[in-house]
C-alpha positions in Angstrom: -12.9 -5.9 8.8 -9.0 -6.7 8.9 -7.8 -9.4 11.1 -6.5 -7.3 14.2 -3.0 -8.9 15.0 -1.6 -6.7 17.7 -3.4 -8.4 19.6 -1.4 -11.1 19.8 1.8 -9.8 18.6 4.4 -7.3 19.8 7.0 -5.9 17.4 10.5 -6.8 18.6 11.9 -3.5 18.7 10.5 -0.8 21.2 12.1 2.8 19.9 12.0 5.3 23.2 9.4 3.5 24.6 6.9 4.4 22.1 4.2 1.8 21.3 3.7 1.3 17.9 0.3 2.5 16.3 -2.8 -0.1 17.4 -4.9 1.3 14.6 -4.5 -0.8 10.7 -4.6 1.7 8.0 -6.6 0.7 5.6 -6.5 0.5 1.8 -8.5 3.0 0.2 -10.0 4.0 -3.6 -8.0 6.9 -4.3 -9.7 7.7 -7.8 -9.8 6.5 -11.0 -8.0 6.7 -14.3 -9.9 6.8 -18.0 -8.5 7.1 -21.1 -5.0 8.1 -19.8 -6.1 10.5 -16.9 -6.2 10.2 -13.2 -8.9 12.1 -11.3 -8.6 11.1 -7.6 -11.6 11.2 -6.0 -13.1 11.2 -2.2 -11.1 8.3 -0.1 -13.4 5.2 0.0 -12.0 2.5 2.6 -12.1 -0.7 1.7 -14.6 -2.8 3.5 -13.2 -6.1 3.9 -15.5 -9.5 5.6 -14.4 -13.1 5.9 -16.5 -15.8 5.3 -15.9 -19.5 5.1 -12.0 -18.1 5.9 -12.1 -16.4 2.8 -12.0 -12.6 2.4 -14.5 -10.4 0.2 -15.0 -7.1 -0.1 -18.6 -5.2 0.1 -17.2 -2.2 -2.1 -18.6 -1.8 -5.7 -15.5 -1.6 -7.5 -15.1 -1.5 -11.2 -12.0 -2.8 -12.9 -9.4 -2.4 -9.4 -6.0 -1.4 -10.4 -3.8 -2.0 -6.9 -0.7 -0.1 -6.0 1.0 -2.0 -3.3 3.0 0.3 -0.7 4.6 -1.2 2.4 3.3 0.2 5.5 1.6 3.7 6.4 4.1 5.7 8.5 3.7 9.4 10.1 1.8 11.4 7.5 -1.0 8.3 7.6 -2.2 9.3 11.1 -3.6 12.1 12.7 -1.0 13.7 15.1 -3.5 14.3 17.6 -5.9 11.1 17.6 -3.5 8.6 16.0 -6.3 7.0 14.2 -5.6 5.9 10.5 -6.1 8.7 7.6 -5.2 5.9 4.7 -1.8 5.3 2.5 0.1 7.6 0.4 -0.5 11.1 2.4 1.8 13.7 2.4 4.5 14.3 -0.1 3.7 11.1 -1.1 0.3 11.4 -2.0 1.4 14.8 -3.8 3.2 13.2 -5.4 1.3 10.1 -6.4 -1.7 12.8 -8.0 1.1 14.6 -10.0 2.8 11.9 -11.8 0.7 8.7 -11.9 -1.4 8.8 -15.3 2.3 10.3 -16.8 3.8 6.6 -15.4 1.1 4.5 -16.2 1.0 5.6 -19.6 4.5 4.3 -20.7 4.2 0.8 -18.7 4.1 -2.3 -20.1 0.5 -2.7 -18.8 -1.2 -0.1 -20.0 -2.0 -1.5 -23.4 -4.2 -3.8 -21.5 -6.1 -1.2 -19.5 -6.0 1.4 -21.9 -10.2 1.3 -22.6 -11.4 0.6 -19.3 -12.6 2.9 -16.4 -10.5 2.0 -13.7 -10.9 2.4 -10.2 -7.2 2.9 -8.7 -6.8 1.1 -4.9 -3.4 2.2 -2.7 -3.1 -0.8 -0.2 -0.2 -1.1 2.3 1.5 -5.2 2.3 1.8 -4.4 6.0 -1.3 -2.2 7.7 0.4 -1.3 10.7 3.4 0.9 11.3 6.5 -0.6 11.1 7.9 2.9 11.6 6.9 3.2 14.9 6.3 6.7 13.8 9.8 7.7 14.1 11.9 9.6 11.6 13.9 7.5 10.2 16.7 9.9 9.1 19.1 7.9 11.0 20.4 4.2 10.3 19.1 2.6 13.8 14.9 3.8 13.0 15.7 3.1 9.6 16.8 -0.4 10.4 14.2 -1.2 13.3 11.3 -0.4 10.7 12.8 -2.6 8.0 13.1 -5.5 11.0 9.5 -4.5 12.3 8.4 -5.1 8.3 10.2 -8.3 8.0 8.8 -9.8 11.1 5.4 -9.3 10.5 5.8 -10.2 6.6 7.0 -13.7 7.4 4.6 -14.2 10.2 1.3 -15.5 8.5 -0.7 -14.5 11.6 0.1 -10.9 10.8 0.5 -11.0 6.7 -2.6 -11.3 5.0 -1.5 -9.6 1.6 -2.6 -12.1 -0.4 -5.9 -12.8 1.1 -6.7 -8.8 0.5 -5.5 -8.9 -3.1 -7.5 -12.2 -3.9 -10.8 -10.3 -2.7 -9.6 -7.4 -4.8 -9.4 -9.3 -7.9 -7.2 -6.4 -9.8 -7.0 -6.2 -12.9 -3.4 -5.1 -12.4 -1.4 -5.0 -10.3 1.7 -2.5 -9.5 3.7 -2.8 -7.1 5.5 0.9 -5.6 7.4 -0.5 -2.4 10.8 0.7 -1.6 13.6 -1.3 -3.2 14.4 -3.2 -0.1 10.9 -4.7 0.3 9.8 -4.9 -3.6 11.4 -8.6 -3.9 10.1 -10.1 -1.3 6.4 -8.6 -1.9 6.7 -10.1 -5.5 5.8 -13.5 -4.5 3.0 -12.3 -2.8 1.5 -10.9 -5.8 2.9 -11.4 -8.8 0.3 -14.1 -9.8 -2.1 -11.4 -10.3 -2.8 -10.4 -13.9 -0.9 -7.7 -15.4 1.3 -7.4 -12.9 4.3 -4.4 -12.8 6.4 -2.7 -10.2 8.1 0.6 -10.2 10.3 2.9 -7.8 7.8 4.3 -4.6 6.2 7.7 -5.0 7.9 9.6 -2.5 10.9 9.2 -4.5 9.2 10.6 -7.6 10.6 14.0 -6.5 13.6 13.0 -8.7 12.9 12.8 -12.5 14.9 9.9 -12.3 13.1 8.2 -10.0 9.9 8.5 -12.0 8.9 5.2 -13.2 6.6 2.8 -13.9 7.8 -1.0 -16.0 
């Protein structure tokens, strides 16, 4: 269970009218990665509880490896019901299958991983859509979704990145947002172990693009 903001909160920019999404998307095991190669698997979400004010998870996961996007946009919700299909579909999940293990491989963490079974975890730092759904092929979306981001990133009531990571426990931690987000996502995470960032999948298209640190 993930704390339900929009109840209390409005984004402060309204695009055509249209509301953003009231559905949180919600991080998912995607697969796992052995000995160098990434099989994904069926999408398990991840079933958060709070107790005491503390989050935990009821998932049995072994050895959690967390990708950290920023927030699910079009291809994470069903066109027809708008409910929540989980991060990294699309071209970006394509591309996320296609390339990973190649990544991983050559980062500075791997050494530390490189025995273990891993079970790999895409989690968004924001799980609503900052997008508003639109296309963002133009500088005024593109600039309202960055502003809807920001917002609810520096609004504790509506930012519990941490909180999710901490009942997580990775064992590493890799962090895929787009460049303008990546900085200020590091402080929310980067003192998890093994911790890495890279550029986001959809932009793995490009050979140059294709990285993991």
């Amino acid at each position: 269970m993930s704390i339900n903001f929009l109840k209390n909160f409005s984004f402060p920019t309204a695009i055509s009218n249209q509301k953003a999404n009231p559905n949180p998307c919600p991080d998912q095991v995607v697969g796992q990665l052995s000995n160098g190669v990434f099989t994904s698997s069926n999408r398990e979400n991840i079933d958060y509880s709070i107790k005491n004010n503390n989050y935990t998870i009821q998932n049995k996961i072994a050895n959690p490896i967390v990708i950290i996007l920023e927030s699910p946009h079009k291809n994470e919700y069903d066109p027809i019901t708008r409910s929540a299909l989980g991060p990294a579909m699309g071209k970006t999940g394509e591309n996320f299958k296609k390339y990973f293990a190649s990544l991983i491989v050559k980062s500075k963490i791997y050494r530390s991983i490189a025995t273990l079974h891993c079970d790999i975890v895409l989690i968004n730092a924001i799980q609503y859509q900052c997008s508003l759904g639109m296309a963002l092929n133009n500088t005024t979306d593109a600039k309202s979704r960055d502003d809807n981001f920001n917002t609810c990133f520096d609004n504790n009531k509506t930012n519990d990145l941490k909180d999710r990571l901490t009942a997580i426990d990775p064992i590493a931690t890799i962090n895929l947002c787009t460049a303008q987000f990546r900085t200020k996502i590091i402080n929310k995470c980067s003192n998890f172990s093994n911790y890495t960032d890279g550029n986001h999948p959809s932009s793995w298209r490009r050979r140059e693009n294709r990285n993991i640190n």
